[in-house]
ChimeraX commands (.cxc) that place a marker at each C-alpha (Angstrom):
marker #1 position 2.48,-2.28,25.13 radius 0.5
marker #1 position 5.39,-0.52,23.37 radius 0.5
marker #1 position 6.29,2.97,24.24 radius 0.5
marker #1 position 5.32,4.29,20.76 radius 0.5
marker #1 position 2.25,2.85,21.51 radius 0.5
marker #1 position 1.82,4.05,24.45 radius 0.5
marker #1 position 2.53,7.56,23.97 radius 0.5
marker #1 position 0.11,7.49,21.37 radius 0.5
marker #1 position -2.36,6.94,23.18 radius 0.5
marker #1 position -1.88,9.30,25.43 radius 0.5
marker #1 position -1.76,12.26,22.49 radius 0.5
marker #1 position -4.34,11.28,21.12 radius 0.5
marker #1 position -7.22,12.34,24.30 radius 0.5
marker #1 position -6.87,15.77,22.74 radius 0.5
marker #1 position -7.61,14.89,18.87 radius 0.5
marker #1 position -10.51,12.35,20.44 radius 0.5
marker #1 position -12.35,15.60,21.52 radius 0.5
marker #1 position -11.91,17.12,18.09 radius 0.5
marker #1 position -13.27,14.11,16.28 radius 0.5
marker #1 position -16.12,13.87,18.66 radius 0.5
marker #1 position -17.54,17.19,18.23 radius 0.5
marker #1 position -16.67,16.90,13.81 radius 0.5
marker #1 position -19.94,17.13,11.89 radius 0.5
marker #1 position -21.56,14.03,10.34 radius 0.5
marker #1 position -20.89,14.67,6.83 radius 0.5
marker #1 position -17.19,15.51,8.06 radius 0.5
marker #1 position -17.13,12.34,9.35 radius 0.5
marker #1 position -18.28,10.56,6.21 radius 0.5
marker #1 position -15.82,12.23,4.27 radius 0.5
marker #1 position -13.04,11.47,6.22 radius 0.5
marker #1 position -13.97,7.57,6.33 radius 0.5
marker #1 position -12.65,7.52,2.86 radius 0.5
marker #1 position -9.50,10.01,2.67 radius 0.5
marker #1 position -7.32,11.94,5.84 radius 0.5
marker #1 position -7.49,15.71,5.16 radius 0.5
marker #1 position -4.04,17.31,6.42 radius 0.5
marker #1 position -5.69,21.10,6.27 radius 0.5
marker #1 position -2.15,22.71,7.46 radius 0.5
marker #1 position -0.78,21.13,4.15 radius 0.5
marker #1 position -4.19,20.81,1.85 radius 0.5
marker #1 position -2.55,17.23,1.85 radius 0.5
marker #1 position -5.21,14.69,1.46 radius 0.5
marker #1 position -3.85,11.12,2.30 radius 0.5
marker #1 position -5.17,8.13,0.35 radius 0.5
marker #1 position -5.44,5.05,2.26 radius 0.5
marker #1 position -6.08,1.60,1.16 radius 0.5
marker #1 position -5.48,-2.12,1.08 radius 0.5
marker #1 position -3.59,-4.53,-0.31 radius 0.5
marker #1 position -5.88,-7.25,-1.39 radius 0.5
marker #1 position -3.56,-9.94,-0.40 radius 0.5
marker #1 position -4.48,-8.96,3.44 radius 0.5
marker #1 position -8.28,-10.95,2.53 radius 0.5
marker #1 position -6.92,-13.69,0.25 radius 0.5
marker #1 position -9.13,-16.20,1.76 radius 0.5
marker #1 position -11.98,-14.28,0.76 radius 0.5
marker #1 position -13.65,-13.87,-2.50 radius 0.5
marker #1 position -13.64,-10.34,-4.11 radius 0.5
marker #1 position -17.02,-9.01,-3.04 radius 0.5
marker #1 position -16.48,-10.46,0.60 radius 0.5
marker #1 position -12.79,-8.74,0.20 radius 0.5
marker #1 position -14.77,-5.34,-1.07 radius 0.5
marker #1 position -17.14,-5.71,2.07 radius 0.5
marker #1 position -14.73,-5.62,4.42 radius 0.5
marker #1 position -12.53,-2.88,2.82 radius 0.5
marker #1 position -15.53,-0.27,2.98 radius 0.5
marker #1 position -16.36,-1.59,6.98 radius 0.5
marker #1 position -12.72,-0.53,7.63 radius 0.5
marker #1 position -14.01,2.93,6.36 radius 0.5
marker #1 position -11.66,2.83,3.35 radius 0.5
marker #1 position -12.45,3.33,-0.38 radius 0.5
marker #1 position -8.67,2.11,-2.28 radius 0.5
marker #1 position -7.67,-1.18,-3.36 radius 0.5
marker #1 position -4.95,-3.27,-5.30 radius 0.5
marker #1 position -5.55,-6.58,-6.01 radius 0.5
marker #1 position -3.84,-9.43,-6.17 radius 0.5
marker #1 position -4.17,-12.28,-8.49 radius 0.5
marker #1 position -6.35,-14.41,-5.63 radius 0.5
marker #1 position -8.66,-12.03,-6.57 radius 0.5
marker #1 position -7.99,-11.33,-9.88 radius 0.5
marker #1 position -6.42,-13.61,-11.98 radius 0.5
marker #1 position -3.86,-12.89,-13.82 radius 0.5
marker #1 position -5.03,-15.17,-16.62 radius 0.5
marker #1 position -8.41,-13.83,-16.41 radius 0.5
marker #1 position -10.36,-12.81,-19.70 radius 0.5
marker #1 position -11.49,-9.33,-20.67 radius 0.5
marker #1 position -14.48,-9.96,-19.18 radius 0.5
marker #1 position -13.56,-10.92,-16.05 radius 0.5
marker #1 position -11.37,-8.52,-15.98 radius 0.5
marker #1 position -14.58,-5.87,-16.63 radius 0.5
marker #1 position -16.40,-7.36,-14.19 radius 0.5
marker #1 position -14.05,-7.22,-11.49 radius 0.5
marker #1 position -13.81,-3.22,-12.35 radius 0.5
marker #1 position -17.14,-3.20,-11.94 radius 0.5
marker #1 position -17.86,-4.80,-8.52 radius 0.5
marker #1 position -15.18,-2.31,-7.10 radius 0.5
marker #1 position -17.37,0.52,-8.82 radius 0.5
marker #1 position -20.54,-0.60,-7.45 radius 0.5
marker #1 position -19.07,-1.00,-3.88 radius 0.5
marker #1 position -17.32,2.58,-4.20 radius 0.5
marker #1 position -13.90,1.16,-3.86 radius 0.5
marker #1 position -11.51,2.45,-6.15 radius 0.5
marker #1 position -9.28,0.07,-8.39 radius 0.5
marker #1 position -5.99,1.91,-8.16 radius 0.5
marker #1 position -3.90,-0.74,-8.50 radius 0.5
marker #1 position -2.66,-4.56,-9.18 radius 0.5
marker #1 position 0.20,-7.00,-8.02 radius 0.5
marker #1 position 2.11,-7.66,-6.59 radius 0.5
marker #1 position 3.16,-9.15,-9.84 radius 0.5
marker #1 position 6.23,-11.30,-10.60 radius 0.5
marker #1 position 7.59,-11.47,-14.11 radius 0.5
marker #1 position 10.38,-13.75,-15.59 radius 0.5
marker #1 position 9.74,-13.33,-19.06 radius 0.5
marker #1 position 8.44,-10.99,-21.92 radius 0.5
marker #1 position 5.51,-12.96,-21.75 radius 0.5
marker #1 position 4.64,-11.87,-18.22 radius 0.5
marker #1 position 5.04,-8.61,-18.42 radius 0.5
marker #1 position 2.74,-8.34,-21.51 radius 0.5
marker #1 position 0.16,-10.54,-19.62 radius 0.5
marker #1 position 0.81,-8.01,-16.26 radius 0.5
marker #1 position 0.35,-4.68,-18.39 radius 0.5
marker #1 position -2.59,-5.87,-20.67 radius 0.5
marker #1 position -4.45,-7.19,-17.48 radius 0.5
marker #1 position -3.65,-3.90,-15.78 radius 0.5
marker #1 position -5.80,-2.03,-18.72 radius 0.5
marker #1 position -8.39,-3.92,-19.11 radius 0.5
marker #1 position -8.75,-3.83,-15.60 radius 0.5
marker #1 position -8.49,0.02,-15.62 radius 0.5
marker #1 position -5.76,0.18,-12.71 radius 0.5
marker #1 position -3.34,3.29,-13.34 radius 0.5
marker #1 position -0.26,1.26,-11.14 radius 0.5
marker #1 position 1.64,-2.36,-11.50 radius 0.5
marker #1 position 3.16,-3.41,-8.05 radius 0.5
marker #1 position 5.45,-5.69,-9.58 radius 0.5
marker #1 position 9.08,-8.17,-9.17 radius 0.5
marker #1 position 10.66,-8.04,-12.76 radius 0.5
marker #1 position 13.52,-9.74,-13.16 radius 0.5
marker #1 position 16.58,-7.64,-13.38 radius 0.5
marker #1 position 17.13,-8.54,-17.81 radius 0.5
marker #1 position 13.73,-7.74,-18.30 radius 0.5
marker #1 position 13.64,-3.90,-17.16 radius 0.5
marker #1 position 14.69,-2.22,-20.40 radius 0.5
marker #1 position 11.61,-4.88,-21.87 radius 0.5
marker #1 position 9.46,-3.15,-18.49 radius 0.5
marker #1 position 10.36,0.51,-19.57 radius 0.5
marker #1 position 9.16,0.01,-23.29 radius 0.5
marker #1 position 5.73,-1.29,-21.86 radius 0.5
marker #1 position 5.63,1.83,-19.36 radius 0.5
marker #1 position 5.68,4.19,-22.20 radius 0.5
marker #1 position 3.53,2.02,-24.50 radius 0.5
marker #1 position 0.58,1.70,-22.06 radius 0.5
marker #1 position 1.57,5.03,-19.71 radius 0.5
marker #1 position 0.75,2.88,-16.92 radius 0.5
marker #1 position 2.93,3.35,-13.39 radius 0.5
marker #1 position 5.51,0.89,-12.32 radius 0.5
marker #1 position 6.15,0.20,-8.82 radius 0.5
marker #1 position 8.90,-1.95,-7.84 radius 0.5
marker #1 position 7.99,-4.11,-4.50 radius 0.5
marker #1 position 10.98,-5.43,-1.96 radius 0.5
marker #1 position 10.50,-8.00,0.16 radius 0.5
marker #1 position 13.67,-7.82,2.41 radius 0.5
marker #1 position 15.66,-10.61,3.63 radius 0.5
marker #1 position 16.52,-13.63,1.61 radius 0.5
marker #1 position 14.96,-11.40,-1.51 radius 0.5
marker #1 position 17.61,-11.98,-4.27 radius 0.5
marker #1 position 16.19,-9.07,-6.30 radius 0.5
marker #1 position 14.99,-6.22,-4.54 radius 0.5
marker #1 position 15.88,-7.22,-0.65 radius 0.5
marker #1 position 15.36,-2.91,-0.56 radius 0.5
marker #1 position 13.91,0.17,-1.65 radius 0.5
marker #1 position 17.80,1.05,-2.97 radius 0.5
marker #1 position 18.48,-1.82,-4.43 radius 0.5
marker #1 position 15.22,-1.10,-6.73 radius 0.5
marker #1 position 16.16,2.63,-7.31 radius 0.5
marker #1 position 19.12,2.17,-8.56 radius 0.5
marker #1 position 17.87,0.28,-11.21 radius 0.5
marker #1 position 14.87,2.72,-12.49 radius 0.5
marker #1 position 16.52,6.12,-11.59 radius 0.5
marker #1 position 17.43,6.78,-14.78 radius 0.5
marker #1 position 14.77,4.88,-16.99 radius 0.5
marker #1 position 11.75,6.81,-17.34 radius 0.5
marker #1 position 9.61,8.66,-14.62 radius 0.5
marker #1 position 6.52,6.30,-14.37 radius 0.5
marker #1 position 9.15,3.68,-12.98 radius 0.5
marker #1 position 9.46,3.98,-9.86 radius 0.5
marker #1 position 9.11,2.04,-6.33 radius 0.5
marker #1 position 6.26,0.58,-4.11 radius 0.5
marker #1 position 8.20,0.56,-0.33 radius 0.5
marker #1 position 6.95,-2.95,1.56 radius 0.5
marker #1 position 7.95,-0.80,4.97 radius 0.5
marker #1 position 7.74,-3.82,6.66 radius 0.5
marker #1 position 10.16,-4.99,4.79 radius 0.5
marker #1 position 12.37,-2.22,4.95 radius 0.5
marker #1 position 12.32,-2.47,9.12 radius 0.5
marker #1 position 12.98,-6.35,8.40 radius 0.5
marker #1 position 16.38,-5.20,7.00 radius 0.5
marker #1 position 16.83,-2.70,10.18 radius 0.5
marker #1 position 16.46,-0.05,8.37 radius 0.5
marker #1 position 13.50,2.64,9.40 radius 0.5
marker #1 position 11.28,3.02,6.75 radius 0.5
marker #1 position 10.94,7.36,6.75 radius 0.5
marker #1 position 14.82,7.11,5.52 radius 0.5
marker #1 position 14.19,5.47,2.53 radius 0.5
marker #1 position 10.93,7.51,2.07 radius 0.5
marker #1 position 12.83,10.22,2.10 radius 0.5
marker #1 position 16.15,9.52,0.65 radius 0.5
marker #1 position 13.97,8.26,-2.89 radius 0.5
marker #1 position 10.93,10.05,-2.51 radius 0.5
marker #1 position 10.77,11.21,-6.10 radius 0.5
marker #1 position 10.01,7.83,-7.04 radius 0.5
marker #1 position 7.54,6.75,-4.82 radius 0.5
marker #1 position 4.58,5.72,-6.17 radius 0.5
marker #1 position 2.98,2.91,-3.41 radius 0.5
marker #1 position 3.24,1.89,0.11 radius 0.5
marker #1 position 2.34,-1.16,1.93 radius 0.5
marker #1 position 2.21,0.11,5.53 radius 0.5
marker #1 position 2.79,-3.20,7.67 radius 0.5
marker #1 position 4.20,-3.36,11.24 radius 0.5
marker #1 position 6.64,-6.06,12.50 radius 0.5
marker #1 position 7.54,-7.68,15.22 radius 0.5
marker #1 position 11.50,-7.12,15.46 radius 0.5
marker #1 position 13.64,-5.36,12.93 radius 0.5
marker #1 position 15.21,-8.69,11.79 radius 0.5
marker #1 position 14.60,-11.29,9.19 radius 0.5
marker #1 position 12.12,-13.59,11.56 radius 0.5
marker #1 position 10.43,-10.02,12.17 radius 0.5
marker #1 position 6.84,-11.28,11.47 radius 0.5
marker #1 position 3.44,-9.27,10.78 radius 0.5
marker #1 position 1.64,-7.90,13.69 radius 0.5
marker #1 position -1.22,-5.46,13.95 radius 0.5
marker #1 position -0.03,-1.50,13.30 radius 0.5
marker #1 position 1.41,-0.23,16.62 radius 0.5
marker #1 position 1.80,-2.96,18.16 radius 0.5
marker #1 position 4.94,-3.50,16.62 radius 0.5
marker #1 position 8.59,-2.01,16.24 radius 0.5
marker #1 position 7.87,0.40,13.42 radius 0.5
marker #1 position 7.78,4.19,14.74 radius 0.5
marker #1 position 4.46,5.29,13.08 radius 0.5
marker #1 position 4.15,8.38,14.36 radius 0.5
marker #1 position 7.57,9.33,12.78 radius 0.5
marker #1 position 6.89,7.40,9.24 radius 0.5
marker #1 position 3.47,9.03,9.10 radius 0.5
marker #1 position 5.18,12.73,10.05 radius 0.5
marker #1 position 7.26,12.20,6.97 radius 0.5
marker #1 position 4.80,11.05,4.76 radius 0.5
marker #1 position 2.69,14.47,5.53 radius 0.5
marker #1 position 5.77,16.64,5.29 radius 0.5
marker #1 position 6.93,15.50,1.98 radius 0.5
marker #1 position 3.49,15.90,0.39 radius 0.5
marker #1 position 2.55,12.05,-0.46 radius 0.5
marker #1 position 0.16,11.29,-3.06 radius 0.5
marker #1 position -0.09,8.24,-3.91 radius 0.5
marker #1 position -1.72,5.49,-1.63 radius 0.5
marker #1 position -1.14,4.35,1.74 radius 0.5
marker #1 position -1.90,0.63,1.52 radius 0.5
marker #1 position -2.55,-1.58,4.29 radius 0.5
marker #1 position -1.29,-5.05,3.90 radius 0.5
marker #1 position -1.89,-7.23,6.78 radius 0.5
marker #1 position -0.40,-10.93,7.01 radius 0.5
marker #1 position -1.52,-12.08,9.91 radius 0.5
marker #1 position -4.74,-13.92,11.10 radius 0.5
marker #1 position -5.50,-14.98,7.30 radius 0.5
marker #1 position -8.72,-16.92,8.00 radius 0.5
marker #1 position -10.29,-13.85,10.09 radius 0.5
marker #1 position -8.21,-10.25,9.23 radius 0.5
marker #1 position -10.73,-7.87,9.74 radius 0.5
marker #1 position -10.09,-7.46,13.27 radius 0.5
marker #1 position -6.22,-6.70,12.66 radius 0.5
marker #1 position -6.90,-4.88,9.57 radius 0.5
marker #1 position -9.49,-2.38,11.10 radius 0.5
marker #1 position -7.57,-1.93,14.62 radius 0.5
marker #1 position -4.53,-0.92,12.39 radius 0.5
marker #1 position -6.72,1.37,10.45 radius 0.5
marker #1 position -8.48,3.29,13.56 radius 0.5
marker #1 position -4.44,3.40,14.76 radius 0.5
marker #1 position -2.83,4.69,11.43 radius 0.5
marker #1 position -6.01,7.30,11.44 radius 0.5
marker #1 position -5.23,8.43,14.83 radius 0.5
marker #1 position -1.90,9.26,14.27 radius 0.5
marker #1 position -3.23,11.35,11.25 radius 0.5
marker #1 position -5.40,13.35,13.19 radius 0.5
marker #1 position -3.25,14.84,15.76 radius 0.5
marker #1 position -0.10,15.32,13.33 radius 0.5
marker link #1:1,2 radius 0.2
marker link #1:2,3 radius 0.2
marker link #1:3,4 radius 0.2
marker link #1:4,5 radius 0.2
marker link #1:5,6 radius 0.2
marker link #1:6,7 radius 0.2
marker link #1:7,8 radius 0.2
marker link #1:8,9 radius 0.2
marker link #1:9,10 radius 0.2
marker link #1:10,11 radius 0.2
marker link #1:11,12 radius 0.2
marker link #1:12,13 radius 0.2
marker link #1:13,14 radius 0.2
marker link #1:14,15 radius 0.2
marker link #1:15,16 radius 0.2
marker link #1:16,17 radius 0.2
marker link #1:17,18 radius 0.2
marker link #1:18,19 radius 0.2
marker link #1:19,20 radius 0.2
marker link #1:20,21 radius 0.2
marker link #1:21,22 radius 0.2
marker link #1:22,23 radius 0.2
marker link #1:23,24 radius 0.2
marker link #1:24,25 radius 0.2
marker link #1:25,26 radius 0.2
marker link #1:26,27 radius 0.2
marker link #1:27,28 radius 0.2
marker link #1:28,29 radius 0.2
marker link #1:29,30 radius 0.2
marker link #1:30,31 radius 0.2
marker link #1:31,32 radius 0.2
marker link #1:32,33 radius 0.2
marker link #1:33,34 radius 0.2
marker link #1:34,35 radius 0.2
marker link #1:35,36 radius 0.2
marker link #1:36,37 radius 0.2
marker link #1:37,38 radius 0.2
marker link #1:38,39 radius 0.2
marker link #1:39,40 radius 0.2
marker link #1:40,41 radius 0.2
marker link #1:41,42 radius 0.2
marker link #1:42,43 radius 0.2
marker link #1:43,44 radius 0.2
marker link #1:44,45 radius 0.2
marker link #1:45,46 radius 0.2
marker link #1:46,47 radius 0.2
marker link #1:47,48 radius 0.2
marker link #1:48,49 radius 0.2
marker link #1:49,50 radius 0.2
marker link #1:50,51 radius 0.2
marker link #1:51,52 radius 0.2
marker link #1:52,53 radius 0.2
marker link #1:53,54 radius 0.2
marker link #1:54,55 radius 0.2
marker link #1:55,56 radius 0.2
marker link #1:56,57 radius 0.2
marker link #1:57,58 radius 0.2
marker link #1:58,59 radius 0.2
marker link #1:59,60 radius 0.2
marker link #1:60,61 radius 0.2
marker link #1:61,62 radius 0.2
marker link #1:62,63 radius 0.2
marker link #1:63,64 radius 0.2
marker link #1:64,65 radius 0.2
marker link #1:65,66 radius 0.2
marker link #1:66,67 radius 0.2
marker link #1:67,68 radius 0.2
marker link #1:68,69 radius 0.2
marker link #1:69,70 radius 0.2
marker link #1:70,71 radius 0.2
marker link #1:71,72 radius 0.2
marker link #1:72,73 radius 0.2
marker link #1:73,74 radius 0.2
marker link #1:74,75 radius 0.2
marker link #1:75,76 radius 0.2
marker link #1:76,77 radius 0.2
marker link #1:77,78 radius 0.2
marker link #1:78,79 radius 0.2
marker link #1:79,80 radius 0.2
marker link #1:80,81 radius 0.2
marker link #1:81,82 radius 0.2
marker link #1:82,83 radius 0.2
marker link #1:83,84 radius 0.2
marker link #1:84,85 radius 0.2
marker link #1:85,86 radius 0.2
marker link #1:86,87 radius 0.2
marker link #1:87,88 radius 0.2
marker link #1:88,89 radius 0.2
marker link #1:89,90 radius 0.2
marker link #1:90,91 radius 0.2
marker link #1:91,92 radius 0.2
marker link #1:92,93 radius 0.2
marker link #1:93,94 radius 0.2
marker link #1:94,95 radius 0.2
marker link #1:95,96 radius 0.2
marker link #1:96,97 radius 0.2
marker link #1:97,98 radius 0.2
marker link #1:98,99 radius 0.2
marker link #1:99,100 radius 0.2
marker link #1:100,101 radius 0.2
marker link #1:101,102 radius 0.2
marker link #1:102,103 radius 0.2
marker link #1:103,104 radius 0.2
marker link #1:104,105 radius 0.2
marker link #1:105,106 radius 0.2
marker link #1:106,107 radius 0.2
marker link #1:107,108 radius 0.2
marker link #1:108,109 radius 0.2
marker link #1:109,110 radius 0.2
marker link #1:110,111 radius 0.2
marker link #1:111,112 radius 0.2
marker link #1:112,113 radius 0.2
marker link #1:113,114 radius 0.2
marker link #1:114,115 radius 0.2
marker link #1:115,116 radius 0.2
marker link #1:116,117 radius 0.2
marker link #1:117,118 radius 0.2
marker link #1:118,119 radius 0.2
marker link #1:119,120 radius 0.2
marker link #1:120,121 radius 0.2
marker link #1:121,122 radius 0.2
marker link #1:122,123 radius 0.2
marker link #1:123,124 radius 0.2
marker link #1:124,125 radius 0.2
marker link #1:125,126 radius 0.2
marker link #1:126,127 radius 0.2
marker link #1:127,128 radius 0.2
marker link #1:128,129 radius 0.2
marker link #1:129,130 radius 0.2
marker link #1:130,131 radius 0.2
marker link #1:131,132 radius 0.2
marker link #1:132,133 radius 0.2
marker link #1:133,134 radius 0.2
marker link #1:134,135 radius 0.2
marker link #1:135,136 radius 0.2
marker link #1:136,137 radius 0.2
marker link #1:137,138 radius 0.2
marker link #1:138,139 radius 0.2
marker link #1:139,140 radius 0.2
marker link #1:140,141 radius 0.2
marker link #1:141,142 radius 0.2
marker link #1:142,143 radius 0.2
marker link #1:143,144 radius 0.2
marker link #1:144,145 radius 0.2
marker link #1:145,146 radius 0.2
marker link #1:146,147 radius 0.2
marker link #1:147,148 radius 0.2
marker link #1:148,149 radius 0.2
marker link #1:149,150 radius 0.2
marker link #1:150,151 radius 0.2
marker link #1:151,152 radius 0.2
marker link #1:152,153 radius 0.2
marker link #1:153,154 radius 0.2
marker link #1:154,155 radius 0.2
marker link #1:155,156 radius 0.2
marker link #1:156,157 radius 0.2
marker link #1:157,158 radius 0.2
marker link #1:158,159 radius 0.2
marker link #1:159,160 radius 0.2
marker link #1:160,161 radius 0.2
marker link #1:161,162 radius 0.2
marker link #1:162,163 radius 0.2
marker link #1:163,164 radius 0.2
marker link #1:164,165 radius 0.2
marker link #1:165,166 radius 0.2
marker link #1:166,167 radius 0.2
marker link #1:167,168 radius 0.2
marker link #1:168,169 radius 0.2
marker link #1:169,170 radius 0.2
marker link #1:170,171 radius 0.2
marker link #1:171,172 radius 0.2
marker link #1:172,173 radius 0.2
marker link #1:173,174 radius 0.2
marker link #1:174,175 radius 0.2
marker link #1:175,176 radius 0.2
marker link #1:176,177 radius 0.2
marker link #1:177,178 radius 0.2
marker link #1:178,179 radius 0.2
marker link #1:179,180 radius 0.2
marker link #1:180,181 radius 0.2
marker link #1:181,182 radius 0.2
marker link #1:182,183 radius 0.2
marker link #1:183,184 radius 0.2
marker link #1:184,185 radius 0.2
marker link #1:185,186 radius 0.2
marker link #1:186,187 radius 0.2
marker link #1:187,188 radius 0.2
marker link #1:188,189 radius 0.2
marker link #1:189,190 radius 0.2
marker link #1:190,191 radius 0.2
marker link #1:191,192 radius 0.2
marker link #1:192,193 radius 0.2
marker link #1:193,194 radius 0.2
marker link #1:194,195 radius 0.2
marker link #1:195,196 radius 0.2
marker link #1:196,197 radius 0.2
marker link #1:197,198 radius 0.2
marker link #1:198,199 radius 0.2
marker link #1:199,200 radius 0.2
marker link #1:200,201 radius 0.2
marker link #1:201,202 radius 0.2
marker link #1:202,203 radius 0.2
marker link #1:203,204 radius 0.2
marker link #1:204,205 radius 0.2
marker link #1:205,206 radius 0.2
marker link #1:206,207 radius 0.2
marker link #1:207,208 radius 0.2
marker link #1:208,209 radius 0.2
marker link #1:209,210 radius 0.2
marker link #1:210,211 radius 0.2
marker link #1:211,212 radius 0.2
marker link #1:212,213 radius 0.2
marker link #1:213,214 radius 0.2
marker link #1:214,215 radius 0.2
marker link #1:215,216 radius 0.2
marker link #1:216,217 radius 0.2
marker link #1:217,218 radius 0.2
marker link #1:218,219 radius 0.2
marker link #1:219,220 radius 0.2
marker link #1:220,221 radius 0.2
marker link #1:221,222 radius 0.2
marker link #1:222,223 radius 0.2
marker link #1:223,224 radius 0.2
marker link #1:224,225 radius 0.2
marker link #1:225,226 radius 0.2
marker link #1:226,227 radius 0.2
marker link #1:227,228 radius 0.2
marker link #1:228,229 radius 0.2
marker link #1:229,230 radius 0.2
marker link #1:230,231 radius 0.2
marker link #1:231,232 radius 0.2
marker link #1:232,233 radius 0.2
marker link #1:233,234 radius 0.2
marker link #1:234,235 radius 0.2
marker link #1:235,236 radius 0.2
marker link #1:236,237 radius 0.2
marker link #1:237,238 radius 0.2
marker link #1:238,239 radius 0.2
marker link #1:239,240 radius 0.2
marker link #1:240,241 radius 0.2
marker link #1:241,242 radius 0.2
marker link #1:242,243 radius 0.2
marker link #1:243,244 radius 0.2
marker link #1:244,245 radius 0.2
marker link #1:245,246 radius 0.2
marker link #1:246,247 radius 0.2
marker link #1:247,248 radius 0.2
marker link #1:248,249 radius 0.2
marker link #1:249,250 radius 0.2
marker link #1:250,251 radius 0.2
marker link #1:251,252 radius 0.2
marker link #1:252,253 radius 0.2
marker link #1:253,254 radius 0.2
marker link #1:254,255 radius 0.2
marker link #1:255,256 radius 0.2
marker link #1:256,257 radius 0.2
marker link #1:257,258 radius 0.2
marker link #1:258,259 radius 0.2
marker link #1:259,260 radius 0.2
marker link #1:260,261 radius 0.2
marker link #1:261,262 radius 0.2
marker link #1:262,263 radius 0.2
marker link #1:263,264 radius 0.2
marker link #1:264,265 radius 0.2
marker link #1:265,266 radius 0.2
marker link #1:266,267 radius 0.2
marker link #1:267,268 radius 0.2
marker link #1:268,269 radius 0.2
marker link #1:269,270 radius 0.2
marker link #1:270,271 radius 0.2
marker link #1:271,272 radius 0.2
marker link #1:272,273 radius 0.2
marker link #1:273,274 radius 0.2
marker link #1:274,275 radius 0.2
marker link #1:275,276 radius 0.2
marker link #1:276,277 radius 0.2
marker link #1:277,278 radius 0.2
marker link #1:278,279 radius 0.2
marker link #1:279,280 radius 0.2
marker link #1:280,281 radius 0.2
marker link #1:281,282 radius 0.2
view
């Protein structure tokens, strides 16, 4: 057990009591959304879909709600990108119905004009307010003009090592800094440990522009670092999380879990209950 871990769970006997004795509906509410009352912050937390890509969408839904989560982005496994209007509708409406919000979809790579029209017409029709996307670097300006045709939210995704585009958050800012606001970055922090760099810097250093998360843990801060369950890797959550509170966060915390593809739900809810305890005793 790591010593992050491990003095975790030692903190968190104290906040155990509080949640124990927290009324029902309290409890309900907070299922869905982590209430920060010293800051009137309220923390949304999700998933990335492509944590239950070898499930269908509904199953996928299912066991986003059982984690005691309401946020989603999906991927095109679930969603794809070629999809008609229809489907598209549909798919809007299953998240409805299950009480899962559609915030956003990707992530989405584009190499042409013709991608990026396909990514920003599927992400109306769809009704999802944020692309998590990999544009190549010619076809930004082309990104930009789409931005403020459809007012949709751009988030730029980097994958770290070996990623000739956006191998980090910086390496995406300084692209969209100046372009217009809705650009802006979705930090893989995963990623960002990959490249030994701890993820609260780069959360702070381009907060402004911030729109996404994927929260992940590793296991080393190198490029072999792979997946593990939250905590139980290198990534000092209790210090990301304090940073993501202090600077006021609003957009969503998603969980995107690698590991254990043919049966997630164990990883993705222990990683859930650990990211939640953290929460509570900031």
């Amino acid at each position: 057990m790591s010593s992050n871990r491990r003095n975790f769970l030692k903190k968190t006997a104290v906040g155990a009591i509080g949640i124990a004795t927290a009324s029902i509906s309290g409890v309900a509410h907070a299922a869905n959304e982590v209430i920060i009352d010293a800051k009137s912050t309220v923390l949304n937390l999700g998933v990335a879909s492509y944590s239950l890509r070898k499930f269908s969408l509904e199953e996928s839904l299912d066991m986003v709600v059982r984690s005691g989560l309401n946020r989603i982005s999906l991927k095109s496994m679930h969603l794809p990108l070629d999809s008609d209007t229809a489907t598209l509708k549909m798919a809007a409406a299953l998240c409805k119905e299950k009480g899962v919000i559609l915030y956003g979809v990707g992530v989405i790579y584009m190499k042409s004009k013709a991608e990026v029209d396909q990514a920003f017409e599927y992400a109306k029709t769809a009704g999802a307010k944020t692309i998590i996307g990999v544009p190549n670097h010619a076809l930004l300006d082309y990104v930009e003009h789409k931005v403020k045709e459809y007012d949709i939210n751009f988030a730029i995704h980097n994958h770290g090592p070996g990623d000739k585009l956006y191998p980090s958050a910086e390496s995406a800012y300084v692209r969209i800094k100046d372009r217009d606001k809705r650009m802006g970055l979705c930090i893989d922090i995963g990623h960002t440990k990959r490249i030994n760099r701890n993820p609260e810097q780069d959360l702070e250093a381009y907060f402004e522009r911030v729109f996404d998360i994927h929260l992940k843990d590793v296991t080393k801060a190198a490029g072999d670092g792979k997946t593990c369950i939250i905590g139980r890797g290198v990534i000092n959550f209790p210090v990301f999380l304090k940073s993501v509170v202090a600077l006021g966060y609003k957009g969503t915390l998603a969980l995107e879990y690698e590991a254990e593809a043919d049966d997630p739900f164990p990883g993705v809810s222990e990683s859930v209950g650990y990211v939640k305890g953290i929460l509570s005793v900031l």
